[in-house]
C-alpha positions, 0 to 999 in steps of 0.5 A, a space after each residue: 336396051 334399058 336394064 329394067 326391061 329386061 327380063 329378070 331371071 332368078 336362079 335357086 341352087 348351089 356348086 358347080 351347077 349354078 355356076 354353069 347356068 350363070 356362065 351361060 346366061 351373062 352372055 344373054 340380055 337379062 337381068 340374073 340373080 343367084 340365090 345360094 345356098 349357104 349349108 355347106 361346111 366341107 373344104 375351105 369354106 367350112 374352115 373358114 366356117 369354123 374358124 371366123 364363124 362367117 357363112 360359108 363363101 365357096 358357093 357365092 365365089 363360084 357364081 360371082 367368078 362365073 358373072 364376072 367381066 373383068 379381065 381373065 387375070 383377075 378372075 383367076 387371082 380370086 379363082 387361085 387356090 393356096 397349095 403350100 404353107 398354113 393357107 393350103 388348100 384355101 381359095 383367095 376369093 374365100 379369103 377375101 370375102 372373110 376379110 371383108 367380112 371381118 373388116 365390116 361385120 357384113 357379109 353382104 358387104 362383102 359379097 358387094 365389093 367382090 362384085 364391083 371388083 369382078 364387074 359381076 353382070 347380076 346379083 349373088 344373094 345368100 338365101 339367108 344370113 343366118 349359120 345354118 346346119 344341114 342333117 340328114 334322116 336315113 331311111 335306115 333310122 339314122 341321123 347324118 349331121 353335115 353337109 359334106 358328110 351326108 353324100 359320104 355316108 352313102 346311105 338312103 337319104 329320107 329327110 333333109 332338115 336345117 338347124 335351126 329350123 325354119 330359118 328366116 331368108 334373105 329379105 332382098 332373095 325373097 323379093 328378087 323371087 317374087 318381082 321375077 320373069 324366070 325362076 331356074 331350079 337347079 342343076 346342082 347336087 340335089 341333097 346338098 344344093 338345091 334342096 337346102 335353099 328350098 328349106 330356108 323359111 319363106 324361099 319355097 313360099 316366095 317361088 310358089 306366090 311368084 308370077 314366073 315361068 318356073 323351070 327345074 332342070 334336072 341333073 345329067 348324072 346321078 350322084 354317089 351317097 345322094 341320087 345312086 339310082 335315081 331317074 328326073 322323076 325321081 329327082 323331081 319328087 324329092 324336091 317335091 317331098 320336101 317343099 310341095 310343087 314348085 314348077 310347071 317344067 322340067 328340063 331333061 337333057 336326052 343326049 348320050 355321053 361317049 361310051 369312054 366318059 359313061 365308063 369313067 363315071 361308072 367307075 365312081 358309080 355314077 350313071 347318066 340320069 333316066 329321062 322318064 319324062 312319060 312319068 313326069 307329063 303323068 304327074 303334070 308336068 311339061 318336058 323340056 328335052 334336048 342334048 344339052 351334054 357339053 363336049 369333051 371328058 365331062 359329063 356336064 351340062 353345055 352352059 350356052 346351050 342350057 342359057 339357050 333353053 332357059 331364055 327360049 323358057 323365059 320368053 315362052 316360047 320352048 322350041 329350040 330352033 327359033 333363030 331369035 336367041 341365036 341373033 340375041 346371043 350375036 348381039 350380046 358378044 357384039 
């Protein structure tokens, strides 16, 4: 089938959330993009951050690795991480886009030449170029500055801000956004994932004038210092607070993780997710729901089962027996 007609799905987020969503979806029959946030400044990336004054590559390496079809040893050299010397704790593929980027002066350059190497199915954009920083408003009156400091705090987050402020976006995002079939919010911390992206001038505004079918899908576990407490609606107004409704559906996953993997959460104060859909069909919004846990000691979503719903979304069509994404899946792994 000829790429142009395929359908274009634009995914909004950050971390190991959109990472699992793209796993998934590449083995579909679609056209992908993944818009990233750029805020965070906590690991390697925000080393590299301070030291060269580039963007921060760790969530565009995540999701170029999670696209790429080149051969798994590959992959895994750009997935290595340095465990001695001045270079621990770095990420090869986060030193390679800094080189690349130092070498060009061009991020984007370099998140393209990772793409040709990896043979990246889709396109990973930055939702803008510029260096921003994220803080946090308490609901104590306190201001947190950071991205990687705001969940440390563990305090009540009532605002989230950038500075600068209104930051322009990424001209090509804004209109992969606006040319899209599906628009996929999430999953992905919230605070520090999601709604960074949404804050980026122009992106919220691009989803909110875009023709799409448009879908958020909601956390499967609350997280410590960011949602402690929360349930899908709750998730699903903050998002709201921040950059006005955006999406007709919601995505809640209904599944129960096994008692021993609930219990080592809870232990780290995390809790699986309400899903109070009742509230959110009385505020107009459509439920998406269904066991989308992936097995073994994680409590994550199941990327193919996530793809799964996403294309049955996108093709309008919610119900998740249709044989017709299983032949496509066959056929793509053909």
């Amino acid at each position: 089938m000829n790429e142009a007609r395929l359908p274009k799905i634009v995914t909004i987020g950050g971390g190991t959330g959109l990472a699992t969503v793209l796993r998934g979806l590449k083995l579909f029959p679609c056209q992908i993009v993944a818009v990233v946030t750029v805020a965070d400044d906590g690991g390697s990336s925000g080393r590299l951050r301070k030291d060269m004054g580039i963007l921060p590559p760790g969530d565009i390496r995540n999701c170029l690795l999670a696209l790429a079809e080149a051969e798994p040893d590959m992959t895994s050299l750009f997935n290595h991480r340095f465990t001695r010397g001045e270079l621990k704790g770095h990420n090869f593929g986060n030193l390679f886009l800094a080189a690349v980027t130092e070498m060009t002066g061009d991020f984007q350059a370099a998140v393209r030449a990772m793409s040709r190497i990896l043979a990246v199915k889709g396109k990973v954009l930055p939702a803008t170029l510029s260096d921003v920083t994220l803080y946090a408003e308490m609901e104590d009156g306190s201001v947190v500055w950071g991205e990687n400091a705001i969940p440390a705090a563990r305090g009540k987050i009532k605002k989230l801000r950038l500075k600068p402020e209104n930051p322009p976006p990424l001209d090509e995002a804004v209109c992969e956004i606006e040319t899209a079939d599906g628009i996929v919010i999430g999953p992905g911390s919230l605070f520090t994932s999601i709604i960074p992206n949404l804050l980026v001038q122009g992106i919220s505004q691009a989803v909110r004038r875009s023709q799409a079918r448009k879908i958020y899908i909601c956390n499967v576990m609350t997280q410590p210092g960011e949602t402690d407490g929360y349930t899908a609606y709750d998730h699903v107004r903050a998002i709201e607070n921040h950059a006005g409704r955006l999406f007709s559906h919601v995505l809640v996953n209904t599944g129960i993780a096994p008692d021993e993997v609930l219990e080592k959460y809870a232990a780290e104060g995390r809790r699986q997710v309400t899903p109070d859909t009742d509230m959110l069909e009385s505020r107009g919004y459509i439920s998406i729901t269904g066991d989308y846990l992936a097995k073994g000691d994680l409590a994550r979503h199941d990327s193919i089962r996530l793809a799964r719903a996403i294309i049955h979304f996108v093709n309008g069509n919610t119900s998740q027996d249709s044989k017709d994404v299983e032949t496509v899946l066959k056929k793509s792994l053909a």
